[in-house]
C-alpha positions as CSV (number, residue, x, y, z in Angstrom):
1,X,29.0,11.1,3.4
2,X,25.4,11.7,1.4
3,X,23.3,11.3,5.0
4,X,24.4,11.2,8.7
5,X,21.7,10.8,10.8
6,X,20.8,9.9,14.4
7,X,19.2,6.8,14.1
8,X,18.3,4.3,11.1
9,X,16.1,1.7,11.1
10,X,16.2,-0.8,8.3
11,X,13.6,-2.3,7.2
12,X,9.9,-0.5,6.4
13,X,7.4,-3.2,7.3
14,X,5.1,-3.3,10.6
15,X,8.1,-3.5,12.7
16,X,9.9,-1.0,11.7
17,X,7.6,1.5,11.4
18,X,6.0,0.9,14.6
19,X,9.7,1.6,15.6
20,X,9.6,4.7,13.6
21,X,6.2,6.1,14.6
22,X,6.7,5.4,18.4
23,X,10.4,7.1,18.3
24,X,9.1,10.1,16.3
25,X,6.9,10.6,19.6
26,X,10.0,11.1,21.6
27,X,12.6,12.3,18.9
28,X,11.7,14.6,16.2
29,X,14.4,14.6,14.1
30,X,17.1,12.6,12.5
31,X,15.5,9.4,11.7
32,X,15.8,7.4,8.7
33,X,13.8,4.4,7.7
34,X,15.3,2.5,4.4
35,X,13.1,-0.1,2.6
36,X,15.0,-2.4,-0.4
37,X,11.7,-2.0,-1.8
38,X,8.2,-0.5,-0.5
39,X,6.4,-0.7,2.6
40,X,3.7,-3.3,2.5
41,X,5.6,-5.2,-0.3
42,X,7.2,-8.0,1.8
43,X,5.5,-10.3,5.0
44,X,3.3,-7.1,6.2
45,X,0.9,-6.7,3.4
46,X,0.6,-10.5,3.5
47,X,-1.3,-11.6,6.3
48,X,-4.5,-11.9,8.1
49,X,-3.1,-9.5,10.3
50,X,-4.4,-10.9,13.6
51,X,-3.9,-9.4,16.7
52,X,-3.6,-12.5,18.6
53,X,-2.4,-13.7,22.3
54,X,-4.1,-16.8,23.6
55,X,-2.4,-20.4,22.6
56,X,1.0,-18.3,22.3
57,X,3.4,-20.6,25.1
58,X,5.1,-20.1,27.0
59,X,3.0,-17.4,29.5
60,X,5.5,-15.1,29.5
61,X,5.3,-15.2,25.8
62,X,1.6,-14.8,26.0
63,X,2.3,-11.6,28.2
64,X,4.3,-9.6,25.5
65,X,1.5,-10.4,23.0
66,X,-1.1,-9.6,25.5
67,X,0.4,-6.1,26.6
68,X,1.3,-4.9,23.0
69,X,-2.6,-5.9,22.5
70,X,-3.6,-3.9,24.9
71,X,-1.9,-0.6,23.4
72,X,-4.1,-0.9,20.2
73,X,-7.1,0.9,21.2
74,X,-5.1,3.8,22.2
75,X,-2.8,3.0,19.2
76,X,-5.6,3.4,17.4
77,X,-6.8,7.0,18.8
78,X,-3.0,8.5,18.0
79,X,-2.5,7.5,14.3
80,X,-5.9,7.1,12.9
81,X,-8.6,4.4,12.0
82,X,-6.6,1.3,11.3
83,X,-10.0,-0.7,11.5
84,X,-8.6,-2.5,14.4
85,X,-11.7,-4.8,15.9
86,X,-11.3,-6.7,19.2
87,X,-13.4,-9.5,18.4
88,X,-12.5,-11.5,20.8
89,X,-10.9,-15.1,19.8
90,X,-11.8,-18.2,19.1
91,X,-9.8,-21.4,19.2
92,X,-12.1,-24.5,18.2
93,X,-11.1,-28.0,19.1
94,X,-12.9,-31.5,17.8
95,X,-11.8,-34.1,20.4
96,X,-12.6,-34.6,24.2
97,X,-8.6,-35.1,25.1
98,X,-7.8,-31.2,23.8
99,X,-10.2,-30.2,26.3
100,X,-7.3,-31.3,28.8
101,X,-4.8,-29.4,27.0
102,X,-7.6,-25.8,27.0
103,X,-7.4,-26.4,30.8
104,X,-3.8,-26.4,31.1
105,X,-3.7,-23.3,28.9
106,X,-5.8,-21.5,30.6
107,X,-4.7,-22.0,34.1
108,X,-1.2,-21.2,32.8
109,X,-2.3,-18.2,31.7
110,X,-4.4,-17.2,35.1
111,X,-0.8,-16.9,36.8
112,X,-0.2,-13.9,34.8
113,X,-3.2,-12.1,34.7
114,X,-4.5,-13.0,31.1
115,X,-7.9,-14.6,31.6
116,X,-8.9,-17.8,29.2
117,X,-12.3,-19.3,29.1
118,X,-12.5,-23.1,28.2
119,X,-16.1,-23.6,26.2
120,X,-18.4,-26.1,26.4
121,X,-19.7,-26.9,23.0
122,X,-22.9,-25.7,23.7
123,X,-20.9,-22.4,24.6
124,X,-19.1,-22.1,21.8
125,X,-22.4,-22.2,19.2
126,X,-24.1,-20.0,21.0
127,X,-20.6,-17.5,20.4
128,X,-20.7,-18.3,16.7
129,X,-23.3,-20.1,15.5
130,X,-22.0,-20.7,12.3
131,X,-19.2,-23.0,13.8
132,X,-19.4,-27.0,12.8
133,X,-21.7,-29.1,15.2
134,X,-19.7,-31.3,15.6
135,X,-17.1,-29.1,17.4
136,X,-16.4,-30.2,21.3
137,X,-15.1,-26.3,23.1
138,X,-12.9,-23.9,22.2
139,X,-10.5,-21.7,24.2
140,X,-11.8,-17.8,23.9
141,X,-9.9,-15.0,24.7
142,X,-12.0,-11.5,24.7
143,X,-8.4,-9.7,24.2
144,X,-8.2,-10.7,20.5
145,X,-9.0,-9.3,17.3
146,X,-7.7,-8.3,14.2
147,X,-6.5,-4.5,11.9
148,X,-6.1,-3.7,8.4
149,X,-3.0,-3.9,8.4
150,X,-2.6,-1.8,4.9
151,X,-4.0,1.1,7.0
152,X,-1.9,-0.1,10.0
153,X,1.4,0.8,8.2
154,X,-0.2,3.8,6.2
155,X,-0.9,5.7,9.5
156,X,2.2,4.4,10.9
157,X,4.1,6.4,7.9
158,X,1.8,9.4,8.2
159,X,2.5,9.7,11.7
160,X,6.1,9.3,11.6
161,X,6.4,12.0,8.5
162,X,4.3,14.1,10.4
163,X,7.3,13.8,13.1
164,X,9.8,14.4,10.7
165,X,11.1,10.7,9.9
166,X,12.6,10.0,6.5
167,X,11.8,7.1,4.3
168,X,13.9,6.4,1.5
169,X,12.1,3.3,-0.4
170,X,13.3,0.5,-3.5
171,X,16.9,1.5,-1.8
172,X,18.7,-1.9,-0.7
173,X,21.5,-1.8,1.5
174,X,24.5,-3.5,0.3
175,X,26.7,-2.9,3.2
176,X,26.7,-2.2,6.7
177,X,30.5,-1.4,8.3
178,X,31.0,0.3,11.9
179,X,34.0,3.6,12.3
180,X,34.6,5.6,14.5
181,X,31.6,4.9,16.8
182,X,29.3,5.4,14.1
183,X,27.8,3.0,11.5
184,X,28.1,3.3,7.9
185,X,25.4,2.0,5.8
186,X,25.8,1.5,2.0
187,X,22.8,1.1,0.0
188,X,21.7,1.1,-3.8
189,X,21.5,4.9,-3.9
190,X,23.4,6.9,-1.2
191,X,25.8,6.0,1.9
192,X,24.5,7.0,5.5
193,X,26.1,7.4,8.5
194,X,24.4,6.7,12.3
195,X,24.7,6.7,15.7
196,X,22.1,3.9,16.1
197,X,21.1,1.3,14.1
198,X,18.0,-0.5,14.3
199,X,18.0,-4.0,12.3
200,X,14.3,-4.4,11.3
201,X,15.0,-6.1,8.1
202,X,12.3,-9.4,8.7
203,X,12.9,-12.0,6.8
204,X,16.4,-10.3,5.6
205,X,17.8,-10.2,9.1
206,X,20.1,-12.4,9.0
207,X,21.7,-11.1,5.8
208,X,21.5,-7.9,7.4
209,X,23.5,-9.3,10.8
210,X,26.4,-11.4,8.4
211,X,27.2,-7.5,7.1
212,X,28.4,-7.3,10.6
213,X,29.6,-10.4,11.2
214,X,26.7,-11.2,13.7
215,X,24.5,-14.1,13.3
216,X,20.4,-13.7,13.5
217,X,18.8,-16.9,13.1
218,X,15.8,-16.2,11.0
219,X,14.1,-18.2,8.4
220,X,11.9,-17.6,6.1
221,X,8.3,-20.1,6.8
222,X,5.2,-19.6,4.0
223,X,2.0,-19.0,4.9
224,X,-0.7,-19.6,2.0
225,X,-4.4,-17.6,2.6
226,X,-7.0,-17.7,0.3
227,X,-10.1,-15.1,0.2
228,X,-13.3,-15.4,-0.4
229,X,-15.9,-13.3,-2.3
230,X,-17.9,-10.6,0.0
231,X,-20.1,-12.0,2.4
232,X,-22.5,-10.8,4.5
233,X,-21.3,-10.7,8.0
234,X,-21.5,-13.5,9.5
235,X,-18.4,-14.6,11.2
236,X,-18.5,-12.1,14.7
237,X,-15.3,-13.9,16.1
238,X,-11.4,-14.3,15.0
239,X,-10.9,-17.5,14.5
240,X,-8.1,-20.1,14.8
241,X,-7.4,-19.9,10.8
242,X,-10.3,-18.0,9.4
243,X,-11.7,-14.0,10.0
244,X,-14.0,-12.2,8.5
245,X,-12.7,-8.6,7.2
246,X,-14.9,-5.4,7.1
247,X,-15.9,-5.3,3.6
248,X,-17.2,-9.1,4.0
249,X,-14.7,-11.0,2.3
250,X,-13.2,-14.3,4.3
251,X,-9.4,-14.7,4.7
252,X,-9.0,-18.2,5.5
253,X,-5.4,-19.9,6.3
254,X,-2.5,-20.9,8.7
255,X,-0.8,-23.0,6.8
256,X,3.6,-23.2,7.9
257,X,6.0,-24.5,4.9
258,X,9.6,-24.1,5.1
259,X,10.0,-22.9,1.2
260,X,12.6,-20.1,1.8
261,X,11.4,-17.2,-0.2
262,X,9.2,-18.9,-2.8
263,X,5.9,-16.9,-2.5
264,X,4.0,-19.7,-5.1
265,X,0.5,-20.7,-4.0
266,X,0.3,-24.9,-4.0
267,X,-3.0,-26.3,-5.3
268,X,-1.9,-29.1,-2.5
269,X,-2.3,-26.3,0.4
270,X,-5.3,-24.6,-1.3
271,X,-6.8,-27.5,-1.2
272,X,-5.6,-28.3,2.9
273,X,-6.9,-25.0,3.7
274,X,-10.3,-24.6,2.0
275,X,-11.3,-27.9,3.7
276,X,-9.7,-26.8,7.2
277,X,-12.5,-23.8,6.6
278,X,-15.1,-25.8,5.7
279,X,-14.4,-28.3,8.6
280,X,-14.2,-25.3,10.9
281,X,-17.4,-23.2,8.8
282,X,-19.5,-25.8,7.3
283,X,-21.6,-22.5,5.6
284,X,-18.2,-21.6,3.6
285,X,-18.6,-24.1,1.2
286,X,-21.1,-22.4,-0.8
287,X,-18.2,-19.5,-1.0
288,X,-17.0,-18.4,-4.2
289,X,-12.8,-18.5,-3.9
290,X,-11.5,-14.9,-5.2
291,X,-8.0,-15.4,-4.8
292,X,-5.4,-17.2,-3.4
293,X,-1.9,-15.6,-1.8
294,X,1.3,-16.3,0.2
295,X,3.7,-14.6,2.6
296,X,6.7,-15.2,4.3
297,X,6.7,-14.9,7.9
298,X,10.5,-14.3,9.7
299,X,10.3,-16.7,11.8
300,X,13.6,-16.7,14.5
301,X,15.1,-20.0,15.2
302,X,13.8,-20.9,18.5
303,X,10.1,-19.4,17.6
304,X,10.2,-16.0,19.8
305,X,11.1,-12.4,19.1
306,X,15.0,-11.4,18.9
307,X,15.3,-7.8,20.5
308,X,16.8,-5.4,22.1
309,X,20.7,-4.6,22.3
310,X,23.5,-6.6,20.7
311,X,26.6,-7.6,22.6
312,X,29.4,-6.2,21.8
313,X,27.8,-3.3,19.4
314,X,27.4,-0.2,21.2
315,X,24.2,1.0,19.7
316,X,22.9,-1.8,17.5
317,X,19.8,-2.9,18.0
318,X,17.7,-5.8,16.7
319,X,13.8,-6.5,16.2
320,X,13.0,-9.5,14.0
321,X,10.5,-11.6,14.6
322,X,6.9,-13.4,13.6
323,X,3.5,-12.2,14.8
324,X,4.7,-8.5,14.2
325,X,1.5,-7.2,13.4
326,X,0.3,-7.8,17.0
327,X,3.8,-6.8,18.4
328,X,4.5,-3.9,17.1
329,X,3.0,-1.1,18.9
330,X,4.8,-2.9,22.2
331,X,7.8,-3.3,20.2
332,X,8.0,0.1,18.9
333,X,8.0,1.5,22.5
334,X,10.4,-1.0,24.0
335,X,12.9,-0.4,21.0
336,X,12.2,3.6,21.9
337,X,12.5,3.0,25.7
338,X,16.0,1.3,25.0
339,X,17.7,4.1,22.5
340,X,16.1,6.9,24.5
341,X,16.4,5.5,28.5
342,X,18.9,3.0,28.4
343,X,16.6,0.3,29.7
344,X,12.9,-0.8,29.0
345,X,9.5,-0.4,30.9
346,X,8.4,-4.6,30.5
347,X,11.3,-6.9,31.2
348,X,12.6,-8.5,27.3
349,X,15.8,-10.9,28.7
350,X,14.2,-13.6,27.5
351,X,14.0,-12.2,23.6
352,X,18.0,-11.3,23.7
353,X,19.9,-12.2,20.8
354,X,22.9,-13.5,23.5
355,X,21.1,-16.8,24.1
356,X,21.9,-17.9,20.6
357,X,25.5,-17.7,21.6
């Protein structure tokens, strides 16, 4: 065998290497993180990179957004600048009957401690005054924000080496088979052996489960963005579809299509989304398009996270899901909590991989 090690994560993206970084903390050797091709290459270098709770349903899926939110500030202190901004966010709405639906939303959320103000309209232009007249409210949450979420992963890697992880990158695994108690993992250049595996793969997780013969429903859903040139700052707020990043350009975008792992930009959902920002931003019209791109968000079947332990595996675990950008410091801990303690600090039942079964 070319590599036994302790624990290996698969998969290099936000996930994982929040995984990584936050296990490091605890365990400093004999950790392996393997990539099929480079961090930052796949869904995590293509996004807005929001860290985002309010309109996630149901509440108790707004409460594992809103405490892995509330770990980035110290997040933040540990690993370096990641340019992380709590802007506080933003969700505009242009008819009287979704003020209704705000309402709801934020009493919902009041149950479980995550405070949600519904706007008036004069409210909301007095927030951001560059928001469209015509707009009715908005739900605000001061909890949200946004990171870079190249630095993000960067300092998640420099952290983790620091800590003594491995990374072996452009290395695909081919083949995953369990003896003896441990797991063998075969992959473009070496074989490994484990105690633990973590599945991180993304939007390769369920290719990563059938080398098991263990099924995790996840499927690949496009997102198209398109940036503007620099602009000065303007926009203070993230908001629903659109934010403003610190060297001025606009990412605007939130667009869903169920293309598998085509990563073409559509002139058809250009076109949707440039006028979704100008119906949002009136001002953004005059903006000079730079360039247009697409990711592929892993996206599990019923809509929430899959994590934790797998039946029937003794020390397999799985963490695939959307939004990982503002999961994965929470993520990364739970995961740790669960290899290291045998249980987790915030309850994650409802995100097991058994109710698929």
């Amino acid at each position: 065998m070319d590599g036994k090690y302790e624990t290996i994560i698969i998969g290099g993206g936000v996930v994982g290497n929040g995984i990584a970084y936050h296990l490091s903390e605890r365990y400093k050797e004999g950790v392996l993180v393997l990539d099929k091709k480079y961090p930052l290459s796949g869904t995590s270098g293509s996004t807005q990179a929001w860290v985002w709770v309010h309109n996630k349903t149901p509440s108790w899926y707004a409460e594992l957004n809103y405490y892995s939110a509330e770990l980035y500030p110290y997040l933040s202190k540990k690993i370096g600048d990641v340019e992380y901004k709590r802007t506080g966010g933003l969700s505009p709405f242009f008819q009287e009957k979704d003020k209704e639906k705000a309402l709801y939303l934020a009493e919902s959320y009041e149950k479980i401690g995550i405070k949600i103000k519904v706007l008036s309209k004069e409210e909301v232009l007095v927030k951001e005054q560059c928001i469209n007249p015509k707009v009715v409210g908005a739900t605000y949450s001061s909890i949200d924000g946004n990171v870079n979420p190249f630095r993000l992963i960067d300092r998640y890697m420099r952290s983790a080496k620091k800590n003594n992880v491995e990374y072996s990158t452009y290395n695909k695994v081919t083949d995953i088979k369990k003896q003896d108690g441990q797991y063998i993992i075969v992959s473009d250049k070496k074989n490994y052996m484990c105690k633990n595996l973590i599945l991180a793969g993304g939007t390769w997780s369920n290719e990563l489960g059938n080398m098991l013969g263990i099924n995790i429903p996840i499927y690949q859903l496009r997102g198209q963005i398109l940036v503007s040139e620099p602009l000065k700052p303007f926009l203070r707020h993230t908001v629903s579809g659109l934010r403003q990043a610190n060297n001025g350009e606009v990412l605007m975008g939130y667009s869903m299509e169920k293309k598998g792992f085509n990563r073409s930009t559509t002139l058809d959902v250009i076109q949707e989304t440039a006028n979704m920002a100008v119906h949002y931003v009136p001002s953004l019209r005059k903006a000079k398009i730079v360039r247009a791109f697409s990711g592929i968000r892993a996206m599990p079947e019923d809509g929430f996270p899959i994590l934790g332990t797998v039946p029937g595996f003794e020390n397999l675990y799985v963490a695939a899901t959307h939004s990982g950008v503002t999961l994965s410091p929470l993520i990364g801990t739970l995961i740790t909590e669960l290899i290291l303690d045998g249980e987790t600090s915030f309850p994650i039942d409802n995100y097991s991989i058994s109710r698929f079964n």
